[in-house]
Residue, then its C-alpha position, 0 to 999 in steps of 0.5 A: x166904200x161898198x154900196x150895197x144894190x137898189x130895188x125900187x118900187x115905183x108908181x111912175x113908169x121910167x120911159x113916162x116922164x123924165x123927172x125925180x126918179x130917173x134924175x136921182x137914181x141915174x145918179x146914184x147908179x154910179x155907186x150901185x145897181x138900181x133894179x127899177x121895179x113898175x107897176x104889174x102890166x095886164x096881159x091876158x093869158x099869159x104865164x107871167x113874165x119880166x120884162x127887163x130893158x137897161x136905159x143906162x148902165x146899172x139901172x135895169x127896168x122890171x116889168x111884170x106881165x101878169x094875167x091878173x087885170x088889177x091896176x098897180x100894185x094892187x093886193x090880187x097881183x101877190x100870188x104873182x108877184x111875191x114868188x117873180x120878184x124871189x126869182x128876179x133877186x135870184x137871177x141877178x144876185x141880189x142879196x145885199x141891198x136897200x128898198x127905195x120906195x116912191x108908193x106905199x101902194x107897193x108896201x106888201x111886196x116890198x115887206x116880203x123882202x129882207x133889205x138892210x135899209x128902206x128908204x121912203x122918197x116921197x115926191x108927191x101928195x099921192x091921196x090928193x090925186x085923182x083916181x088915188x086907191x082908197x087905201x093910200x093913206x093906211x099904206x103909207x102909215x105902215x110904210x113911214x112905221x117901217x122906213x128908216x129914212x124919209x126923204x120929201x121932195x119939197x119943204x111943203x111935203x117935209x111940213x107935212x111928214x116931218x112929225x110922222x117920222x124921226x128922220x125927215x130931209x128936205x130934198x126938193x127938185x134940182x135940175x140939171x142946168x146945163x141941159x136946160x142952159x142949151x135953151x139960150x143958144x139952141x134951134x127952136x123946135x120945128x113945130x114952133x116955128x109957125x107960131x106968131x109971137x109972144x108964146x107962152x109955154x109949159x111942159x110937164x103932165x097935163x092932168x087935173x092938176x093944170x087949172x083949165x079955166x086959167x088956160x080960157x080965161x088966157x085965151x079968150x083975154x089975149x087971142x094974140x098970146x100963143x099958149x103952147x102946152x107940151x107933155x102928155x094928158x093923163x086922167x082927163x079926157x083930152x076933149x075936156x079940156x079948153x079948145x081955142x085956136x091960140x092953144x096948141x096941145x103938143x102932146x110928149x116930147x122926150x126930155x132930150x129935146x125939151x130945150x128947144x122948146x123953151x128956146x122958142x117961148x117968151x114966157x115959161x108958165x106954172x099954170x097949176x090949179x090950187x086944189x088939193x093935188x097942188x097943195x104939196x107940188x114942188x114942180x122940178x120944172x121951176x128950176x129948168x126954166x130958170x137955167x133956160x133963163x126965161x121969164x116965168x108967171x106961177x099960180x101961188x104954188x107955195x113951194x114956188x111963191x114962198x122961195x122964188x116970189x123975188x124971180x117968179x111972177x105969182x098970180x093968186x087969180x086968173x086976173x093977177x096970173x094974166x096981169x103978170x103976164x102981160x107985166x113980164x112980155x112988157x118988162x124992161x132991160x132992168x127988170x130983166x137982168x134983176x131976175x135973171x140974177x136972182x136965177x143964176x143966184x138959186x143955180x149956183x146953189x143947187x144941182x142934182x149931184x149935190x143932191x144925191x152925194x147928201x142922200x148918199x151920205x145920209x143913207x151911209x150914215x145911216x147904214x154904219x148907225x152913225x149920228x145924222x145931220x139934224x134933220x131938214 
């Protein structure tokens, strides 16, 4: 069947994180051509100009360079933007195609094009992050009014839409459980090799989201515990955060690698603040660090605690989060093998295939005006 192209508008960068974005797109660019559009880059002087590299087949990345020095796709980058974007879609024979939104913030550029379906992934409670623009909210009004689907991911966020729009689905992060399956068989990464044991590790963005008191209250209880954090600190000052020598700040690691990191953990962490910027999380790593089959301690993240509590160690405070630490390091053979069944049994369900075959179905459905499946 003919699938018409892809332009996206997206908040996140594609070489940034390895996440939602370019696990479902990678995907669905199988069937289509995905024109990946960024934020605008701040260039002084310059005439305006894309940027375009493909890091795959059928996925091409947008960036325009523009001398306006407004962050994101702020209202003053139009006089650019608008005219550059007409002239991508021309020079790629753009003419048949759906709108895939992950910001609002990009609602005006979007609506300047005449898509056959506009389809809202929405990944994230954008208004509850630090820094968000104050106009968030109004623009994600216009754009549930103006999107024929919304698709949310996870069952908080789709509590939260689901009465704003006729056609909710719940699509919560999968994973991709033979790249992280390698944590069972893999080297441990070279930078871990001097750390004494036990290590307890997270990967992911580092922001006001991770509860940095928790990350003390670790350190100075258990001087022995190697807490090893990997990903890249965004919106905080790095100096801001806890400085003992039994935590280790690795920094960004690409997604390819990621693997032989857990291989070397004894434990895999979620130590999310519960604030508002958590309030909606689904963390896609969840799932990774059950295809690595490792031991897992979350804060009570309730997209983690409600379905995963009988495989997931959950800590409601810093005492119980540290207790379940230690209750895991200490776990018995028959404890073990209880939640690794409980992880393969979650694994066996979900894919990231799946996934995008559902929303490709739906968005087909949709396209042909056929019934959807109730939404869910």
């Amino acid at each position: 069947m003919y699938s018409p192209d892809l332009i996206v508008f997206s908040h996140l960068r594609w070489d940034f994180v390895y996440q939602r974005p370019q696990h479902i797109l990678s995907r669905m660019a199988r069937m289509r051509r995905i024109f990946f559009i960024e934020e605008p880059i701040y260039e002084q002087d310059i005439t305006p100009y894309w940027e375009q590299y493909a890091p795959q087949p059928h996925v091409l990345v947008c960036r325009l360079h523009t001398p306006i020095g407004m962050p994101g796709f702020h209202a003053d980058h139009g006089e650019v933007f608008l005219p550059k974007l007409q002239e991508l879609c021309a020079e790629h024979r753009i003419a048949e195609y759906l709108i895939w939104m992950y910001t609002p913030m990009a609602l005006p550029f979007a609506q300047s094009l005449d898509p056959q379906l506009v389809i809202y992934d929405c990944m994230d409670e954008l208004s509850a992050f630090l820094y968000a623009p104050p106009t968030l909210l109004a623009q994600e009004a216009a754009l549930l009014e103006w999107a024929d689907l919304v698709f949310t991911g996870g069952p908080s966020l789709f509590r939260a839409k689901r009465h704003r729009h006729p056609s909710v689905f719940c699509f919560p992060s999968s994973v991709d459980a033979i790249h992280f399956g390698r944590a069972r068989n893999c080297e441990q990464a070279a930078d871990l090799r001097g750390l004494a044991h036990p290590r307890l590790g997270y990967y992911g963005v580092i922001d006001e989201r991770i509860d940095q008191e928790l990350l003390t209250a670790m350190a100075e209880t258990h001087p022995e515990w190697q807490i090893v954090m990997v990903g890249p600190i965004v919106k905080i000052n790095p100096h801001s955060l806890p400085q003992y020598p039994n935590i280790h700040y690795l920094g960004a690691r690409e997604y390819r690698v990621l693997p032989s990191y857990l291989a070397g953990w004894d434990v895999c962490l979620l130590p999310f603040a519960l604030n508002a910027a958590t309030r909606f999380i689904s963390p896609t790593k969840t799932l990774a660090y059950m295809a690595a089959e490792r031991l897992i301690v979350s804060t009570s993240i309730t997209d983690v605690a409600e379905p995963y509590s009988h495989i997931v160690a959950i800590g409601n405070s810093h005492t119980n989060f540290i207790r379940a630490c230690e209750q895991v390091l200490s776990a018995d053979t028959h404890e073990r093998a209880s939640r690794l069944v409980g992880m393969r049994t979650v694994l066996a369900q979900t894919s990231w295939d799946t996934t995008v075959e559902q929303m490709h179905f739906i968005i087909q459905q949709t396209l042909l005006r056929e019934p959807l499946p109730m939404a869910a």
